[in-house]
Each structure stands twice: as structure tokens, then as C-alpha cells.
N, C-alpha and C positions, 0 to 999 in steps of 0.2 A: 402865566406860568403856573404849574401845578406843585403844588404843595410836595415835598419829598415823602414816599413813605419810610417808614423803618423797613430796618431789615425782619423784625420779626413778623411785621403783619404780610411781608413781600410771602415768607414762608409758609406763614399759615395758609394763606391764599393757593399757592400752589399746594402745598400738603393736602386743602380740602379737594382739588381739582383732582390731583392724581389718584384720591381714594373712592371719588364718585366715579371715575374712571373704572379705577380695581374693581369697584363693587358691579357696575355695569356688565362688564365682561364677568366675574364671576355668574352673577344671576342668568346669563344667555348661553353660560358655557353650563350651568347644572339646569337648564331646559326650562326654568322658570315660568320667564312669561317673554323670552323671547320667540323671535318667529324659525319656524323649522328650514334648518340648511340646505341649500341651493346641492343635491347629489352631485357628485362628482364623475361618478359611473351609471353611463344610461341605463336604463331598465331593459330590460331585456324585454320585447315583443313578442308576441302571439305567433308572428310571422317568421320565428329565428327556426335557422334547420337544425336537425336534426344533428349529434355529433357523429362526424364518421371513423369509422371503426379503422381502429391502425393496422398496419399492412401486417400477414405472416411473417412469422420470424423463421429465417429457416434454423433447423435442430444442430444444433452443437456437435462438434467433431470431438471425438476421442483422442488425448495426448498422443503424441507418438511415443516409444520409448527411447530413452537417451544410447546411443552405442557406445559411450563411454564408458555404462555400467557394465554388458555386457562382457562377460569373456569372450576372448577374440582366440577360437582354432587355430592350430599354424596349419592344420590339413584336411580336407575333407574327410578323408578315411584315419585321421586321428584317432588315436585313444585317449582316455583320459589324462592319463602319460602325460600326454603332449601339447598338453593345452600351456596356451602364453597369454599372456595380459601388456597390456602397452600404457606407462605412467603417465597418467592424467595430471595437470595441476592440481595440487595439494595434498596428492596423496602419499601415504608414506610405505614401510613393511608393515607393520601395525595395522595400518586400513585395506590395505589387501589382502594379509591373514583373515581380519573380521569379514572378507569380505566373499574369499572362496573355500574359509576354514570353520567361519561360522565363531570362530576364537581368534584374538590379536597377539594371543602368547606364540602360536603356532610361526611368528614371523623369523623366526631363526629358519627354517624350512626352506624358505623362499630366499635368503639371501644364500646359507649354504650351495642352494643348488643357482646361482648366477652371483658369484662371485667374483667368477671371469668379467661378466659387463659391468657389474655394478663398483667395483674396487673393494680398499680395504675399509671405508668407511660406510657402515650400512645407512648412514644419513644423507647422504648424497646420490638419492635419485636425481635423473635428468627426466625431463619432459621425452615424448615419445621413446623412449626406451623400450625393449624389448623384454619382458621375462620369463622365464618359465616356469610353470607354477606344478611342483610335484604334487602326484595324487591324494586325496585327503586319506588319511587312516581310520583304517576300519572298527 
């Protein structure tokens, strides 16, 4: 039967183990004097082609424009007169003033003359609505 050790010489034991350890792997990881790593990625040959060139890209198309933005005529042979506009989502009199008046003050103009569609509240646009949009002033 063998003699029991202490605990403390059990730990020195290991403690030296695991730091000749440490030391091993540091000195091969700072290139010391161990032996140079097995690559992971082959070398590239003599014999490798050539890269080939990526296909044409064909040229970019120009946006379309939205006809949302646009004024919408009620007639071919219209005047300026007579131009109508049809409510988009989220637009209000405010953004349609700015919008064919070039000023958002001007929206008294535009519920004046569609009072009839739009009621007595000039907050309550409806989605496609119809308007009329009087001529801007000179």
C-alpha cells in the first residue's frame, strides 16, 4: 500500500503540471521554438485560372412619377379654371394649398370653392374625393 499524500503536495504536483503546461503552449503560441503550423488553407498553384470577369449589369431605369402628385384635369380642352385634384391619403387643405398654391395659407380658397363635397367641416376629407381647385392669383 502506498503511503497517502497530503493534500498539499497533491497540489503542488498538479499546480507545477498545469503551469509547464501554460508555459508550453505559450512559448508555441509566441513562435518560440516551436514547429510552424500545419495551413489551413491550401496555397494556391501555379496552375489556378485566371478570375472571371462578372457579367454586364444592365443600366438602371429611371423612377417613374407618382400620379398621385400630379393634378388630375377634368377636361382635355380645360382651363386652368378647371383643374380638380382627387384626395390622396394623408393629405389635408393645408397640403394641397402648398401644393398648387405654392403657400398652405391659400387653403381657405380650395374649401370655399367645394364646400358643397367636402361639408361644413374642412377636416374631414374623404379618400378619393373630388376637388376643384381655383386658379392661383396673380
Amino acid at each position: 500500500m502506498r503511503p497517502a499524500r497530503s493534500n498539499r503536495s497533491l497540489f503542488r504536483n498538479r499546480l507545477a503540471a498545469m503551469c509547464a503546461l501554460l508555459s508550453l503552449g505559450l512559448t508555441s503560441a509566441c513562435g518560440a521554438t516551436a514547429a510552424a503550423p500545419t495551413p489551413t488553407v491550401p496555397q494556391p498553384t501555379a496552375a489556378a485560372a485566371a478570375p472571371v470577369a462578372s457579367p454586364q449589369r444592365p443600366p438602371l431605369a429611371s423612377p417613374v412619377p407618382s400620379p398621385a402628385v400630379a393634378p388630375t384635369p377634368s377636361a382635355s380642352t380645360a382651363a386652368e379654371s378647371d383643374q380638380t385634384y382627387t384626395v390622396q391619403s394623408g393629405d389635408t387643405l393645408l397640403s394641397i394649398a402648398e401644393q398648387f398654391y405654392g403657400d398652405g395659407t391659400k387653403w381657405r380658397r380650395i374649401y370655399d370653392a367645394n364646400k358643397d363635397v367636402i361639408g361644413s367641416d374642412p377636416d374631414k376629407l374623404k379618400l378619393d374625393m373630388k376637388l376643384k381647385i381655383p386658379p392661383k392669383e396673380s
